[in-house]
N, C-alpha and C positions, 0 to 999 in steps of 0.2 A: 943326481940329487933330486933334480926335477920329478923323476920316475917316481922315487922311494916316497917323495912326498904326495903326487898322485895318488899312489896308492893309501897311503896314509890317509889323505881324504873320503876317500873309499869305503875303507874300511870303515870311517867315523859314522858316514853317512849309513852305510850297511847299519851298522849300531843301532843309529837314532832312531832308524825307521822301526827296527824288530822291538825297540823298547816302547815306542810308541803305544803299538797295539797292548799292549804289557799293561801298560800304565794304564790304558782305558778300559781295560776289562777288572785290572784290580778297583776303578776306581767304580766300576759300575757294582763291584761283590761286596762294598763295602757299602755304597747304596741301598741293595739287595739288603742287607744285614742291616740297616739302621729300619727300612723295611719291617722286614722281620720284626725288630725288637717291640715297636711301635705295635703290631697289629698282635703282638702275642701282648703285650699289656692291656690292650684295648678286648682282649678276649676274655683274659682274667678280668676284670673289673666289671663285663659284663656279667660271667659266673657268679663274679661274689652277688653283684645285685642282686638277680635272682635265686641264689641259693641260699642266701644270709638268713631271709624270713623265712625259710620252710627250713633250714637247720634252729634256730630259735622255735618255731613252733613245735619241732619235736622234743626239744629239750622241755619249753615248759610244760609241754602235756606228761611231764613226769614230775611233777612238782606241784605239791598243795599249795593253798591258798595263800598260808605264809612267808614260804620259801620262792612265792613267784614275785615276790616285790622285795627282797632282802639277802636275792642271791644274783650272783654273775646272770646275762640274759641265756650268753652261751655255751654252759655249759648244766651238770647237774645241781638238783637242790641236797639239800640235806636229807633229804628221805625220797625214795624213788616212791612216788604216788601215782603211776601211772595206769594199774591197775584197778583201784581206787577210786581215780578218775574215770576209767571208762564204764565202772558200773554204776558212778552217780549219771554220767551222762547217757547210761539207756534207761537208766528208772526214774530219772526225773519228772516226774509230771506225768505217772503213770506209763512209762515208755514211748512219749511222744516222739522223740529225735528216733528209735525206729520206724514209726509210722510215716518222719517225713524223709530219710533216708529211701521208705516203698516208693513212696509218690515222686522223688526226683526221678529214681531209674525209670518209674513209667512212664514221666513226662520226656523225659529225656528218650528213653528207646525209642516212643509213638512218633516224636518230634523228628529224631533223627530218621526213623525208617519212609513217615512221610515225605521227608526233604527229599530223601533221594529217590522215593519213586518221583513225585512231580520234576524233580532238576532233573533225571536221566531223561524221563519223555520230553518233558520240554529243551530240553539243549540238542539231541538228539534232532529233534524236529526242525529246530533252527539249523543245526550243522549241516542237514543232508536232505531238507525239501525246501521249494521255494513255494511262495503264497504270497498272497496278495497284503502288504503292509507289515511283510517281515521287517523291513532296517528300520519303518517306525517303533514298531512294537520291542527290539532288539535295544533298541535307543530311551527306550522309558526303561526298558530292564537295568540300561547302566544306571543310567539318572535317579534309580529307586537304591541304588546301592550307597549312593549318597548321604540319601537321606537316613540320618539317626533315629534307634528305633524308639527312644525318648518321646519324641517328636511327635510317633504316631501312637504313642501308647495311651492317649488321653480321646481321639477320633477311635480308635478299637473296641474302649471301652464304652463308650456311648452306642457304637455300633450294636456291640454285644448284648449291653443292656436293653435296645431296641428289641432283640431279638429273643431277650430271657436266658442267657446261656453265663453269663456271667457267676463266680463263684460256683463253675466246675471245671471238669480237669479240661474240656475243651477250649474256655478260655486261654486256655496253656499251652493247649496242643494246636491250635489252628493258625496262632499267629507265627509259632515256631517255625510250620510246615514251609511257611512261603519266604523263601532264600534267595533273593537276587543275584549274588554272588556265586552261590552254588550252580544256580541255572548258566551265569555267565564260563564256569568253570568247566561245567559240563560240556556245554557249546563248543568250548576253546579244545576241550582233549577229544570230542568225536570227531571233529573236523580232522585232526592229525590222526588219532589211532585208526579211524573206521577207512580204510582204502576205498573209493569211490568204485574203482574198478573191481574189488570184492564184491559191493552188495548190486552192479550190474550183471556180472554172472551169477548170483545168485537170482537174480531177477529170471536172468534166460533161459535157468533151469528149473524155474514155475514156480521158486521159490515167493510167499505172499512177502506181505510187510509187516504184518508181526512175525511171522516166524522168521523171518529177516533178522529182525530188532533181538528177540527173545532166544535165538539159537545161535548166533553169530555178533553179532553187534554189541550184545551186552557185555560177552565173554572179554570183549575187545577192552571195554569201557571197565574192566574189574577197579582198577588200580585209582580212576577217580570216583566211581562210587563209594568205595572204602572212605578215602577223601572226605569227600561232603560228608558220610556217615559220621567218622569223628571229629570233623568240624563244629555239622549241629548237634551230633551229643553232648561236647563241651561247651557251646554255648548255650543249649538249653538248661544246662546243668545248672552253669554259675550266674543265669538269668535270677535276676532279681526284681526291678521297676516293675515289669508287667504281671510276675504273680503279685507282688505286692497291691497292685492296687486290683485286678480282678479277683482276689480272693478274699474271704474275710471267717473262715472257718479254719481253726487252726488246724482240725484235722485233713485239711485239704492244703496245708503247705509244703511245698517243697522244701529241703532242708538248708537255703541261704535265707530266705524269711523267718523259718523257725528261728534260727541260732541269731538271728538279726534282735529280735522281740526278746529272745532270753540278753542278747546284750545290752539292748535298751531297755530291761530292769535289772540287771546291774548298775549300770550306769546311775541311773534312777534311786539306787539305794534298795531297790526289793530283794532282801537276800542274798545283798554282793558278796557276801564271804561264802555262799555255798556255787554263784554261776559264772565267776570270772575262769574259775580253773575247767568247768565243765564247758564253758564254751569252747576255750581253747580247745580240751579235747574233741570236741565235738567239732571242729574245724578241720582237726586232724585226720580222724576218719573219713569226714564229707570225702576230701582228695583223693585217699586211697582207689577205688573205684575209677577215678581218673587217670591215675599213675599206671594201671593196669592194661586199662584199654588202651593208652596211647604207647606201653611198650608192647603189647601184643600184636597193636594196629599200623607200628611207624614205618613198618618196613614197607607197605602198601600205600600209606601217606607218602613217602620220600617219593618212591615210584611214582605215585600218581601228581607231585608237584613238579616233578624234574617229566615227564614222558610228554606231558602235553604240551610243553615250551617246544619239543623237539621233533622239528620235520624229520618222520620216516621215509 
């Protein structure tokens, strides 16, 4: 009996122990799965935020003036005016909202291609030569990142005005150019993509230092130039504060100041039954232009934010 019951114990224990492990993996999948539920709602709810107001803005850029204040936000009006709409908003004001639709992509292209010549030379320089008062100068680079560009938009224009330049496109283009972040960006992915060991063989094979930079080095640096490029085109785009106060000719705005001016007379009562619907549209279009570049551009954005966190 003794025996039988040994065994009996045995086997319990045998048991307890296999169910063990059992219990603590179901109980970890079930974690996992609460997990899960959590961060898939906290996903959607981000979606909705941001997709809410650009699903409502396509809808009402189909909708006149009446049917934008006496119909559901999201979905159709009673009459699809969309086409309607976009030809009050390029002939309005003699086709102004074209003219400033030109001048965004120019400030924005000039903006963006500036940025990233000056960030590529300059990060570059920092990643791969040493000098006298680099971690100073490196260290006001962070600390300018800081700083909002609100902030300096009032010392800019005084600058500017000093200088006469104010109330043209280079007011627009020059403060755009100079991107701390970018320069920091660039810095961080030369340092990882550019092999040190690379640009000493090419050193020993009489290669100079530009053609270092410009036949090897850049090719390296593709994926965060792209980067900074669509970075500062859409921030120079949807820049507002600083053309606002260095411009004062409408023909010289960009198109967030235009459509700002026709909102603030609506608002104001000047002709709100013909510029609430035209803004809208005119809101609609500004993006497009956006939506474009950054699905053409993302797959070299994604690369160039994920490559330079990652020691090769």
């Amino acid at each position: 009996m003794s025996a039988v019951s040994e065994t009996s114990d045995a086997t319990q224990d045998t048991m307890a122990r296999s169910q063990t492990p059992r219990a603590a993996r179901g109980k970890k999948k079930r974690r996992r799965d609460r997990k899960s539920v959590i961060l898939t709602v906290a996903l959607w709810t981000c979606c909705f935020y941001f997709l809410v107001p650009l699903i409502w803005l396509i809808f009402a850029s189909t909708k006149n003036d009446t049917n934008l204040f006496d119909t559901f936000g999201l979905w159709f009006g009673k009459a699809f005016s969309l086409f309607g709409n976009l030809g009050t908003t390029f002939t309005y004001e003699n086709g102004s909202f074209g003219q400033w639709l030109i001048n965004s992509a120019f400030y924005a292209l000039a903006s963006a291609v500036g940025a990233v010549i000056l960030s590529t030379l300059a990060g570059y320089a920092f990643a791969k030569y040493s000098f006298t008062g680099k971690s100073v100068i490196f260290s006001i680079v962070l600390g300018s990142i800081m700083i909002p560009g609100t902030a300096l938009a009032l010392p800019t224009y005084l600058l500017f005005a000093h200088v006469d330049i104010t109330n043209t496109p280079w007011a627009v283009i020059l403060p755009s150019i100079v991107n701390p972040f970018a320069l920091y960006l660039l810095r961080i992915y030369a340092a990882e993509a550019v092999d040190d060991s690379l640009v000493e063989a090419a050193r020993i094979d009489g290669a100079g230092e530009f053609r270092i930079f410009f036949q090897i080095s850049s090719r390296l640096l593709g994926p965060a130039i792209v980067t900074v490029f669509l970075l500062a085109l859409v921030g120079t785009w949807n820049n507002y504060f600083l053309p606002l106060i260095m411009l004062n000719k409408s023909s010289l705005y960009p198109v967030t100041v235009g459509l700002a001016q026709w909102a603030a007379s609506s608002n104001a009562g000047g002709g709100a039954h013909v510029l609430f619907s035209t803004v809208i549209t005119g809101s609609l279009v500004s993006i497009i232009p956006l939506v474009l570049s950054f699905l053409y551009l993302q797959r070299y954005w994604q690369s160039g934010l994920s490559a330079g966190s990652v020691k090769g």
